[in-house]
C-alpha positions as CSV (number, residue, x, y, z in Angstrom):
1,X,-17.4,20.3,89.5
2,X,-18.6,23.9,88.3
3,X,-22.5,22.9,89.7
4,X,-24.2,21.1,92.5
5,X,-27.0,18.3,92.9
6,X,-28.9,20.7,94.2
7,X,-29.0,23.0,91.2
8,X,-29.8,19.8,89.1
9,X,-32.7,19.0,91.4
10,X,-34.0,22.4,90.7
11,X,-33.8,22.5,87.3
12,X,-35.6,19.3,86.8
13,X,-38.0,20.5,89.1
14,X,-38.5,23.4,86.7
15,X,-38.3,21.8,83.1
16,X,-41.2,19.2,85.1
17,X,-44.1,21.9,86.0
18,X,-42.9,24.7,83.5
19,X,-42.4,27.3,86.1
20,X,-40.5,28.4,88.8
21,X,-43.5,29.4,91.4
22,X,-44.7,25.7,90.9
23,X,-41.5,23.9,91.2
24,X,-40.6,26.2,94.3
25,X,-43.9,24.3,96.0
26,X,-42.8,21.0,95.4
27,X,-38.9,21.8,96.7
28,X,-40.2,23.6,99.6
29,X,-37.7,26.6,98.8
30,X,-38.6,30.1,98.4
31,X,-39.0,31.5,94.8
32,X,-36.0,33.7,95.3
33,X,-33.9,30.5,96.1
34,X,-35.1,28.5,93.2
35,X,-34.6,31.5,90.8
36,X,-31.1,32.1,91.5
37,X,-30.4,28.5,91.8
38,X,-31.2,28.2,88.4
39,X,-29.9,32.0,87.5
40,X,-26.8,30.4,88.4
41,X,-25.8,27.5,86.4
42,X,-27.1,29.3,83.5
43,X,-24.3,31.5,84.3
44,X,-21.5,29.6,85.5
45,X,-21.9,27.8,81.8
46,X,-22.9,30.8,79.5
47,X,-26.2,29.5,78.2
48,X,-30.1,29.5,78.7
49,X,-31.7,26.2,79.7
50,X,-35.3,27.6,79.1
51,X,-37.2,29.8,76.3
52,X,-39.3,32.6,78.7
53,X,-42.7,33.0,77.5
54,X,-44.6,35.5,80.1
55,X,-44.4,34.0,83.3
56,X,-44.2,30.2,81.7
57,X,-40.8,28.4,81.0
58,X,-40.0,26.2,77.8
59,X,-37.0,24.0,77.4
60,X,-34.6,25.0,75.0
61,X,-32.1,22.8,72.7
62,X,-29.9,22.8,75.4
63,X,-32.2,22.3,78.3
64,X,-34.0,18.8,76.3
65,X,-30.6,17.4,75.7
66,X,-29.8,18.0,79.5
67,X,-33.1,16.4,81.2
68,X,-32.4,13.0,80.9
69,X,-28.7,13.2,81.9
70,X,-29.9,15.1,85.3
71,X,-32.8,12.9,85.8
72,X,-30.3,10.0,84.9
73,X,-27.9,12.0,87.9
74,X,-30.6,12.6,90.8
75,X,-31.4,8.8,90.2
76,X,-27.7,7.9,90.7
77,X,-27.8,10.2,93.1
78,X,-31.2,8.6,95.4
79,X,-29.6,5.0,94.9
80,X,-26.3,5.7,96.4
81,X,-28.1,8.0,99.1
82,X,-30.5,4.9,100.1
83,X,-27.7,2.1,99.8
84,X,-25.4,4.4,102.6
85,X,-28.0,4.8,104.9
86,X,-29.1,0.9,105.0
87,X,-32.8,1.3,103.3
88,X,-34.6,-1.5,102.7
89,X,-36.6,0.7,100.0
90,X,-36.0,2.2,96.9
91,X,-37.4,5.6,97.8
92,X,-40.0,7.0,95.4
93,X,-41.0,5.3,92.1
94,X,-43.5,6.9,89.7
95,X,-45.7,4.5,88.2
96,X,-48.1,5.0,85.9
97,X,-50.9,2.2,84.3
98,X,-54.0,3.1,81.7
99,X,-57.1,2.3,82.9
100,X,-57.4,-1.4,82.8
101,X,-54.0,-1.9,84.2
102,X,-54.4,0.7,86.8
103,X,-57.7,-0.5,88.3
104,X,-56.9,-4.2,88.1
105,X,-53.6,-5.6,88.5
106,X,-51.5,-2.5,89.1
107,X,-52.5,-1.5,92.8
108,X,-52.3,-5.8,93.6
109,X,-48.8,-5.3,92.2
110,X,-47.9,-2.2,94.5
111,X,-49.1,-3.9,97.6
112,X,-46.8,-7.0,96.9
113,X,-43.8,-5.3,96.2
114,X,-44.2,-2.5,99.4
115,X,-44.8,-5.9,101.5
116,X,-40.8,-6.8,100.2
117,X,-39.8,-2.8,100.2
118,X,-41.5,-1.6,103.1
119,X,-39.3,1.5,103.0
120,X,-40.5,2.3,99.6
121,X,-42.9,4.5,97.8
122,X,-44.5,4.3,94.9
123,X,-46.9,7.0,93.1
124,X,-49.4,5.4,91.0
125,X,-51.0,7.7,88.6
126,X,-53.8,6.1,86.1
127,X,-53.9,8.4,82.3
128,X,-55.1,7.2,79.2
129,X,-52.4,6.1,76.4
130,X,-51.9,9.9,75.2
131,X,-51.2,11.2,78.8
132,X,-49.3,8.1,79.9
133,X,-46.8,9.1,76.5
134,X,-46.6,12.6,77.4
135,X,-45.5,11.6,81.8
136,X,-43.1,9.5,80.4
137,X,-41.3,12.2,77.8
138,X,-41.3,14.6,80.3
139,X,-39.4,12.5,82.4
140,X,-42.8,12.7,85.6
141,X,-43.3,9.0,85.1
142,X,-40.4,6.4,86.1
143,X,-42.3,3.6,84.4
144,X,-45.4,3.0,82.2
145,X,-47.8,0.2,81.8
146,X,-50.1,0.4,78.7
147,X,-52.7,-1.7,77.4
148,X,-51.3,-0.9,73.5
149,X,-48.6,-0.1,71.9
150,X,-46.6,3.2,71.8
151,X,-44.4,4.3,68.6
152,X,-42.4,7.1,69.8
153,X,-39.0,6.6,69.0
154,X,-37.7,7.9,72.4
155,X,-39.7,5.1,74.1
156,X,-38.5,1.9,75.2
157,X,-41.5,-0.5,74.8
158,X,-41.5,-4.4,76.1
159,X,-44.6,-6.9,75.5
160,X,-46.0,-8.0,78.8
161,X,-49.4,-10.0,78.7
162,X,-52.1,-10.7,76.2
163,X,-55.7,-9.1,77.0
164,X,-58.7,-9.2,75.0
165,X,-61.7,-6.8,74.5
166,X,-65.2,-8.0,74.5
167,X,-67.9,-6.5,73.5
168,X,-71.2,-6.8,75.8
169,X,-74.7,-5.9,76.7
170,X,-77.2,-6.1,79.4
171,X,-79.0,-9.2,80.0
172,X,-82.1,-7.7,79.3
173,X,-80.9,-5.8,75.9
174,X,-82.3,-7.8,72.7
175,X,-78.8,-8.9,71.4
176,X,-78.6,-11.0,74.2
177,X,-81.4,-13.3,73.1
178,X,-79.7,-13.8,69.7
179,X,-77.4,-16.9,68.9
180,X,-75.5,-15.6,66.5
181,X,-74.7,-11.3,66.1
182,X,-73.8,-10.0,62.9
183,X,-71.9,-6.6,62.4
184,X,-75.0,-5.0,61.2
185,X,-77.2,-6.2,64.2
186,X,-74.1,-4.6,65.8
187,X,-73.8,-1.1,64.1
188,X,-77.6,-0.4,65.1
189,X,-76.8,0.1,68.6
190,X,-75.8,3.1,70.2
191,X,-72.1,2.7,71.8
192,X,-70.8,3.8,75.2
193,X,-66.9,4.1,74.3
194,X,-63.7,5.1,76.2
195,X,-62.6,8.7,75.5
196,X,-60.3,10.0,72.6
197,X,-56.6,9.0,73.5
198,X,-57.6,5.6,74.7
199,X,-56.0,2.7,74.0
200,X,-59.1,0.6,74.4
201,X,-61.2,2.5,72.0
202,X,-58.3,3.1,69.4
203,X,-58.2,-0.9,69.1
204,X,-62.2,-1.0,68.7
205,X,-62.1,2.0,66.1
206,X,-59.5,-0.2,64.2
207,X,-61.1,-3.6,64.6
208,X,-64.4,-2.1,63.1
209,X,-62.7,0.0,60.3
210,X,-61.2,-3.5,59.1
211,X,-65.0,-4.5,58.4
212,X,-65.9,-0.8,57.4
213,X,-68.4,-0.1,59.3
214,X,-68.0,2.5,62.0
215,X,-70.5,2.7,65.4
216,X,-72.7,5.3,66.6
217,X,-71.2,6.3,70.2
218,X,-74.3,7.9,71.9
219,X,-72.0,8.3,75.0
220,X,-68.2,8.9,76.2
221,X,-66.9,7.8,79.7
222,X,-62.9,7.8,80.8
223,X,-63.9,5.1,83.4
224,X,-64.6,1.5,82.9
225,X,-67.1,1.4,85.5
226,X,-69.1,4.0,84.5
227,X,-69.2,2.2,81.0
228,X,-70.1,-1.4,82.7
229,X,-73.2,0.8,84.6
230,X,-74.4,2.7,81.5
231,X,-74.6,-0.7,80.1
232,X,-76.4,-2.5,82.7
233,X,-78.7,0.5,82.6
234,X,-79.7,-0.7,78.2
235,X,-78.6,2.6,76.9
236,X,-76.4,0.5,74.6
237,X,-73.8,-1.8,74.1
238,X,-69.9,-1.5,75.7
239,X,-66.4,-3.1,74.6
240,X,-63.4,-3.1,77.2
241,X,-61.3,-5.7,78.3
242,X,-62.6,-9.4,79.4
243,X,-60.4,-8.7,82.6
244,X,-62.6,-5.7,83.4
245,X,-66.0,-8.0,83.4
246,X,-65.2,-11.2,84.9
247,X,-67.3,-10.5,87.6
248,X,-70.1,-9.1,85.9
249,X,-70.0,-11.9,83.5
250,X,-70.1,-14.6,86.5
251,X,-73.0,-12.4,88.4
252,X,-74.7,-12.1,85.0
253,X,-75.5,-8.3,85.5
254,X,-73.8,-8.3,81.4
255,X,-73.3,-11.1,78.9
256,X,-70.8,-11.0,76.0
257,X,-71.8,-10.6,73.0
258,X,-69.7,-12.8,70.9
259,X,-68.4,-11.2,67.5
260,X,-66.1,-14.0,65.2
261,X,-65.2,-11.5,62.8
262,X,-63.7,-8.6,65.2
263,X,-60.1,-9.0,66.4
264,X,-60.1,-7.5,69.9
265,X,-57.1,-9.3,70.8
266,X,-54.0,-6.7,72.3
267,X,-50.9,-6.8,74.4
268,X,-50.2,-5.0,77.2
269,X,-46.5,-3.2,77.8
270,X,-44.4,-1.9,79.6
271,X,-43.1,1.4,78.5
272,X,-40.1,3.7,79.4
273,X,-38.2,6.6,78.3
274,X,-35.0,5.7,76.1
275,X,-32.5,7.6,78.2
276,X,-34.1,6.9,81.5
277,X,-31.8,5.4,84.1
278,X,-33.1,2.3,84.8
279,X,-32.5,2.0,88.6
280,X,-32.8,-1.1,91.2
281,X,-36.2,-0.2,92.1
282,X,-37.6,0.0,88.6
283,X,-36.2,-3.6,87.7
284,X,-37.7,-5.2,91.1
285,X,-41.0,-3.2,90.0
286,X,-41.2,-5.2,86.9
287,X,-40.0,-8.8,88.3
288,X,-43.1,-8.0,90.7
289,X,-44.8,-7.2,87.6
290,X,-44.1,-10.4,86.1
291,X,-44.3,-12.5,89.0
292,X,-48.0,-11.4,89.7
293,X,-48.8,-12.9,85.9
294,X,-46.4,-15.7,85.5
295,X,-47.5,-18.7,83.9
296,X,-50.9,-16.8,82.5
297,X,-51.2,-16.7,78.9
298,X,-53.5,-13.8,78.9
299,X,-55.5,-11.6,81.6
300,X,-58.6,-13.5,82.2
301,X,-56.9,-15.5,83.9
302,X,-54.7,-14.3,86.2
303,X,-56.0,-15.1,89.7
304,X,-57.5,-11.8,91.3
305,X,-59.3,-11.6,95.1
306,X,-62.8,-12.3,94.6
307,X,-65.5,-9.6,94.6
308,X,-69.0,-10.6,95.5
């Protein structure tokens, strides 16, 4: 075999951060070592893996078609590693969950499967849609768990559980005192909305375009809690998922604010990379996945630890 693990491990590390001084942080070699390392299989097989652009490195052709056979390798690699040395772990997973996901059910999740893998270690990262695409092409996430839909074609995408959005107000705020809300009672209010690359607000945007009318966001926030307080506050009215304002709803520090005509029903997934070696770790990750949710329809309710 004309190059090691090693090497592969280095020029993952690479193609992952986009340069060698980074990657040479999170091997804990010198710079030297990493650059040779990499100098060297380059060499031993007559072509570049990486375009240089100043101090920045760009895969090639070559290097794209390589990065999910050598991430596909080191996997192999870790699996055989743990199952000769008697681990009752799967070493490190990389999870990553949009918002909803991430705040809610993900880190319940994590704490159930550690309690069965208590050698393991999982990395849970939270991104919006956009960011949780671009982890997972780039081969930095192992797993992803979005509340829509992604079309790449180099994603693997598998429904998991039905959520809702609902749109909602402060107790005090004068659609609250109305039986019945039309879309136009609805279009005078200022909005606090999810950022740009959000799943969340790219459902609301379409639900609203259906009916052609379009809201007035007075204010962005990547967080939903920040949303739920700028609402309690009456700057305006908020939409995110039913899961997210259970207990606000039962404290009655925000109502719902019920709209027939709006479909802000959406699924959430999981999502991984095409050519991403599925390994033992991943496919206990998602039976703990589904075995937190089993025999819930939808997200409202799944039975979460109660907050006070």
């Amino acid at each position: 075999m004309r190059f090691t693990l090693r090497q592969i491990e280095i020029f993952v590390a690479v193609a992952r951060v986009e340069s060698i001084s980074r990657a040479t942080e999170a091997l804990s070699l010198s710079q030297s070592a990493t650059s040779t390392s990499l100098a060297e299989i380059e060499k031993q097989f007559g072509t570049p893996l990486f375009d240089r652009v100043g101090k920045s490195l760009r895969l090639n052709d070559m290097g794209r078609g390589l990065l999910p056979q050598a991430v596909d390798l080191l996997d192999r690699a870790h699996g055989v590693e743990d199952l000769l040395s008697g681990r009752l772990g799967y070493g490190n997973l990389s999870i990553g969950a949009t918002l909803t996901i991430g705040n809610y059910l993900a880190p319940l999740i994590a704490v159930n499967f550690l309690q069965t893998y208590p050698e393991s270690k999982i990395n849970l990262s939270v991104h919006n849609t956009a960011s949780m695409v671009e982890g997972l092409l780039g081969f930095n996430l192992d797993l992803g768990m979005v509340e829509s839909s992604c079309s790449h074609p180099d994603l693997l995408v598998e429904p998991w559980l039905e959520d809702e959005l609902v749109v909602f107000c402060a107790p005090g705020h004068r659609l609250a005192a109305l039986d019945k809300v039309s879309l136009k009672d609805l279009m005078q209010e200022p909005w606090i909305m999810r950022e740009k690359g959000s799943g969340t607000r790219e459902l609301i945007e379409q639900a609203l375009a259906k009916q052609y009318v379009y809201p007035k966001i007075r204010l962005e926030l990547e967080h939903t809690e920040a949303i739920k307080r700028a609402v309690e506050s009456g700057l305006g009215v908020g939409c995110i998922s039913r899961l997210a304002l259970r207990d606000a709803f039962r404290r009655g520090s925000l109502v719902p604010v019920e709209m027939p005509k709006l479909n802000l029903r959406r699924v959430f997934h999981f999502v991984m990379h095409k050519q991403k070696f599925q390994t033992a770790g991943i496919r206990d990750f998602l039976k703990e996945c589904r075995a937190f949710t089993a025999g819930a329809a939808t997200t409202d309710i799944i039975q979460l630890p109660y907050i006070p």
